[in-house]
N, C-alpha and C positions, 0 to 999 in steps of 0.2 A: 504494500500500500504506500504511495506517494502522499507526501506530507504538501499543502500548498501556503502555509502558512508561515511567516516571514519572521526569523527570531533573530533579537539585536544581540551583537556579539556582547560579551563582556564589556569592554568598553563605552558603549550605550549606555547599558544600563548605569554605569559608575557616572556617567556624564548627566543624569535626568538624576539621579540622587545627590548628586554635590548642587543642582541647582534648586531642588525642593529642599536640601537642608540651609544656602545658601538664602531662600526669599525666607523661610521661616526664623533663621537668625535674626534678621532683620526687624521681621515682623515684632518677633520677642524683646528685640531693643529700644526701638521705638517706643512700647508701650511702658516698659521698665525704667524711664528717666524720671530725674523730680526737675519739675519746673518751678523755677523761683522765681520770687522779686526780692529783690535787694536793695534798700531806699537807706540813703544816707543822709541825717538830719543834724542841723547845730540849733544846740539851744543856746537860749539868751535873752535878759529879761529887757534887751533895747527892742522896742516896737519893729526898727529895720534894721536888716540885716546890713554890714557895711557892703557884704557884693551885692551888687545890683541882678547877679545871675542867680541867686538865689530865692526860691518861691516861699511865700508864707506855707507854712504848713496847717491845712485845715481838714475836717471831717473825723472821722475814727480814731485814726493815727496822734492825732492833735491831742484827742480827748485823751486817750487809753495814759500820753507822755505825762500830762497835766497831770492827770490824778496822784503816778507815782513819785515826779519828778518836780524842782523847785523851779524849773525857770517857766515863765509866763509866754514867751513865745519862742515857736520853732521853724527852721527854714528848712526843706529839701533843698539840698546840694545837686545830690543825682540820685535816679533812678534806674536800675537793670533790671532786666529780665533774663534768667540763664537756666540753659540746661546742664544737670549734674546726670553722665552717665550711670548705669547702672550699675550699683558697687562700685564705682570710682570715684576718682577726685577730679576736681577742676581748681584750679588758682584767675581770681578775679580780682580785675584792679577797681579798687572801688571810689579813688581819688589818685593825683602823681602821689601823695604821702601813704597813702594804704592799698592795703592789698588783703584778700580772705582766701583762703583752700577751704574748698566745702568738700566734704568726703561723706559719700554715704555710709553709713553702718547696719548691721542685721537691725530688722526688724524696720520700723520707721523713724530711726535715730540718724542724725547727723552731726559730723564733728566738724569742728568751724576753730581754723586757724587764724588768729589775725596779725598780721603782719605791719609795723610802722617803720617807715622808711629801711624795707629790708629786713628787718630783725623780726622774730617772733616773741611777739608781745602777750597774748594768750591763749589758750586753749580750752575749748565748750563743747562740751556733748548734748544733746538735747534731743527728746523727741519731735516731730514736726505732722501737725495735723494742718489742715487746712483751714483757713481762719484764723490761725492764732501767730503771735508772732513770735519771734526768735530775736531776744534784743543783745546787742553787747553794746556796753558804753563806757566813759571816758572824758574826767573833767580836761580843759583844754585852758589858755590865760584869757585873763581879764574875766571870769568869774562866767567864762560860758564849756558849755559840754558839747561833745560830739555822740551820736548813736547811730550804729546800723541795727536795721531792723530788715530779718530775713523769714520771709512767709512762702508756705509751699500755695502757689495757684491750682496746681489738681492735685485731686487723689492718685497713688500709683494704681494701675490695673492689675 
């Protein structure tokens, strides 16, 4: 009995398996990052800020600093948005003077390096839900403070 039906050599098959494990890698990547914001703020009890590039800080943010903190108003510096690979690290410049390595850890914990001008300056572990924030902060001269405040925007899937 003649056979009429067409069989792919070995080679084939290894070639159609490295590309189904290849898009499903992927797939699994993508879903497995944390997406953050990262918002750097100076507090300080002068109405304005001396740079002019810096925004009053209002809404949530504003509130949640007031309640725990002394100074009366706060400026966003800068704002990022970053992806943190899955189980890795990433190093983010978050001013020319600072810098943060966010590193994921098991479970939904993150470890947050902060760096000033080069040196590391502290080290935080912390869980990260969504909604809530991740603050590290930092009296600075003339009787004002600096804060970043690092919030995860999704859930991991």
């Amino acid at each position: 009995m003649k056979k009429t039906g067409k069989v792919l050599g070995s080679g084939g098959w290894c070639r159609w398996l490295m590309v189904f494990a290849l898009i499903g890698s992927l797939v699994t990547a993508q879903a497995a990052e944390l997406k953050l914001e990262i918002v750097l703020i100076w507090g300080s009890n002068e109405a304005k800020s001396p740079d002019p590039k810096h925004k009053p800080l209002t809404g949530e943010m504003a509130k949640r600093l007031s309640k725990v903190f002394k100074w009366k108003h706060y400026f966003e510096v800068s704002k990022i948005n970053e992806t943190i690979p899955n189980r890795g690290s990433k190093k983010i410049r978050v001013s020319p003077k600072c810098d943060i390595e966010v590193t994921e850890l098991e479970g939904a914990s993150v470890e947050v390096k902060l760096y000033g001008e080069g040196k590391l300056i502290n080290k935080s572990v912390k869980q990260l839900s969504k909604g809530e924030y991740f603050v590290l902060a930092g009296d600075d001269k003339d009787e004002t403070a600096w804060f970043i405040m690092i919030t995860l925007l999704e859930e991991k899937r």
